[in-house]
C-alpha positions, 0 to 999 in steps of 0.5 A: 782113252775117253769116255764120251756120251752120245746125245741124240734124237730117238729116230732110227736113221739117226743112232745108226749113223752115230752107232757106226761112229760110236763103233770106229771109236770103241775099236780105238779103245774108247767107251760110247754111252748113248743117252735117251728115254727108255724106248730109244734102247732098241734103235742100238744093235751093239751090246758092247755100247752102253746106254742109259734110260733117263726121263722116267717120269715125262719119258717113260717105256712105251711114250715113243711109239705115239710121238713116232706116229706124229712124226711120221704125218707132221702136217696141219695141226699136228705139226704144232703136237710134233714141235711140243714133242721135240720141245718136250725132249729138249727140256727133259734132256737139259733137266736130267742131263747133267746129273748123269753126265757128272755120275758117268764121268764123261769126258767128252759129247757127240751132239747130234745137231738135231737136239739141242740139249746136247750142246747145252748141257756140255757147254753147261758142264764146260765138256768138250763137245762136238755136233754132228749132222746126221739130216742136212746141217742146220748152220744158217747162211744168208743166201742159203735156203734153211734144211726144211725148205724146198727151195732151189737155190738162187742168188736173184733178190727175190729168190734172197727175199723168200729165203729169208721170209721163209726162215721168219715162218719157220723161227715163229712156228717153232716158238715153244721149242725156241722157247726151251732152248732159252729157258734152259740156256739161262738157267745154265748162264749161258748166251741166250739162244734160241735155234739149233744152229746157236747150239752147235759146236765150237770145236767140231762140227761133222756132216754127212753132206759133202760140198759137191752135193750141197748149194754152194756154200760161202760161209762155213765156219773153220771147224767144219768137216765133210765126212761123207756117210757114217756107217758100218763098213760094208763089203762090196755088194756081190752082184750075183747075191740072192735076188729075184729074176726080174724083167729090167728096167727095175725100179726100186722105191723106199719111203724110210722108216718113218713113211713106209705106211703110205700105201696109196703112194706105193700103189700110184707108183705101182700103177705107173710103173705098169703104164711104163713097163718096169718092175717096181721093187717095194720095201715098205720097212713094215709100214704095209700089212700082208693084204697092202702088199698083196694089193700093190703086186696086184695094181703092178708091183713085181715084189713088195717085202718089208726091208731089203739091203738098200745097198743090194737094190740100188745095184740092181736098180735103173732108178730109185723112188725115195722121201729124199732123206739124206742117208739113203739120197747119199746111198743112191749117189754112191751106186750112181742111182738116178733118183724120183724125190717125193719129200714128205716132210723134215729136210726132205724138201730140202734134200729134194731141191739139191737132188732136182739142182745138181741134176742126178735125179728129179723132184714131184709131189707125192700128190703126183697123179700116176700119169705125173708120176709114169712121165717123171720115170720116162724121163729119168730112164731115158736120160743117161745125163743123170748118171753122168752128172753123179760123177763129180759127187761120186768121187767127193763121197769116196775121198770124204773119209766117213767113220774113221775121219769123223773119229780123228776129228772127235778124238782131237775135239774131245781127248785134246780139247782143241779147235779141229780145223777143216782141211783146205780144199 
């Protein structure tokens, strides 16, 4: 049995896809070590998953919480504060990483695909590793717009034209984290590199996203593997589970971890789920305070709580009002919930696009005025295409294997050292 090291972003919804991996393989005997700064420990529920605190000095208990904040409004000149924070953790990860990997006796990494430092380190150290994409794969494909664009897809010269412009922007704006990468990869005498998609690995890569659900695709290298969701078994939800009695059509909007404190984009919807008659379910993750919630029931809302089992409102929902990331975008399919995407940052836009493409759902600005946004719920409910269009996604995510796929593929990687190749389809 292997012990393997999990190298992650401190971002929730990223360690609970990694914990539900790191779970189906401590079931097979295995030993999973999660990595980060201090803080990052609470975002792990399982005791029986090790974890180790590094980065004291630059990372210390209490420094998350502000680059959270950051996170959460990347726009304007904080963006630039935001790419030094991921900037800053790359290079602290890449100084201290490969001290306590030696010390652990690591057999094997799990990369997650949005830091860097985990593909470094490991290539650096000659330790079989694989990347996993948690958020929307980062491999770059001419033709194929990147994660953090909103771009439809399209194949005309000038849709080719802006793909790749947009991709200039994007490598100039993220210099200083591009920066890091190099630095680190020739202190480790490594190829030079600069992006993310330069830092993944040639064993194994794993994705939540499914080819039915993403732009088409022609250039994917063999290791690639479509796994669907990772998370947690889950028992079927019982449609007869607490609830409250609402008058239907019920609505049901989330805006994650990250973005629950967007008051007066709940209160727009509030105040256009009124004009349209719905019953709006509000679950602002703790981002609202008791008077932001009561306001909301006020402008129109018929229940605002702080969490809520998504699983559980996606069955009870008509539709769902989501930011577009991923996990809870793959959710609504699963549950053939129509959606209204409102991206608000990261590969949202991203996620946004492929929802408003593949026709399971609409994409508007959160800028929407409440007539936009009222229009926008008319037509999704008043349009059984949608659903119908969720099918073909639907059965891909079934068949796709999650957790226990994902696992073959890591043990293969990293107890057997070998190239894992994708299935033909």
């Amino acid at each position: 049995m292997g012990h393997f090291a999990v190298i992650a972003p401190p971002l929730y919804s990223h360690f609970q896809a990694l914990q539900a991996l790191a779970q189906t393989l401590l079931a097979r005997g295995h030993r999973i070590t999660f990595i980060q700064q201090a803080d990052a420990r609470t975002l792990l529920s399982d005791e029986r998953i090790q974890f180790v605190a590094v980065g004291q000095q630059t990372h210390p208990a209490g420094s998350l919480a502000p680059v959270l904040h950051r996170l959460a409004s990347p726009g304007g000149l904080s963006l630039f504060r935001v790419i030094n924070d991921l900037a800053a953790c790359t290079d602290m990860l890449c100084r201290e990483l490969p001290a306590v990997l030696k010390s652990l006796d690591i057999d094997g990494v799990i990369a997650d695909e949005m830091e860097a430092a985990g593909g470094l380190v490991a290539e650096a150290l000659r330790l079989p590793f694989v990347s996993v994409a948690c958020a929307l794969p980062v491999n770059r494909e001419a033709g194929i717009p990147l994660a953090v664009m909103p771009f439809r897809f399209a194949q005309d010269e000038k849709a080719l034209k802006r793909f790749q412009a947009s991709s200039d922007i994007y490598d100039r704006i993220m210099r200083r984290h591009g920066e890091v990468i190099l630095k680190h990869a020739q202190a480790f005498n490594l190829t030079a590199r600069r992006g993310l998609h330069q830092c993944l690995s040639p064993l194994a890569q794993i994705s939540q996203m499914v080819p039915a659900f993403d732009f088409p695709r022609q250039q994917l290298p063999a290791c690639y593997h479509a796994v669907g969701p990772l998370r947690a078994p889950v028992s079927p939800v019982p449609l007869n589970a607490p609830w409250p009695s609402l008058r239907q059509p019920v609505v049901y909007a989330s805006l994650g971890t990250l973005q629950g404190h967007r008051f007066r984009l709940f209160l727009h919807l509030a105040q256009a789920c009124r004009k349209q008659q719905l019953s709006l379910v509000v679950a602002h993750c703790g981002g609202l305070n008791a008077e932001q919630a009561h306001q909301l029931e006020l402008a129109g809302a018929a229940w605002v709580t702080d969490f809520v089992d998504q699983r559980a409102a996606l069955h009870h929902a008509q539709l769902f009002i989501t930011h577009a990331g991923l996990n809870s975008a793959l959710e609504a399919l699963e549950c053939g919930t129509p959606m209204l995407a409102l991206p608000i940052a990261f590969d949202q836009p991203g996620v946004a696009a492929r929802i408003e493409w593949h026709g399971v759902g609409r994409r508007a600005s959160r800028f929407s005025r409440v007539h936009q946004l009222a229009q926008h719920l008319h037509q999704l409910l008043n349009d059984d295409r949608y659903e119908v269009r969720m099918s073909a996604i639907q059965a891909q995510l079934q068949r796709a294997g999650g957790c226990q796929r994902a696992a073959d593929i890591v043990e293969q990687a990293l107890c057997q050292q070998q190239v894992v190749l994708a299935e033909a389809t």
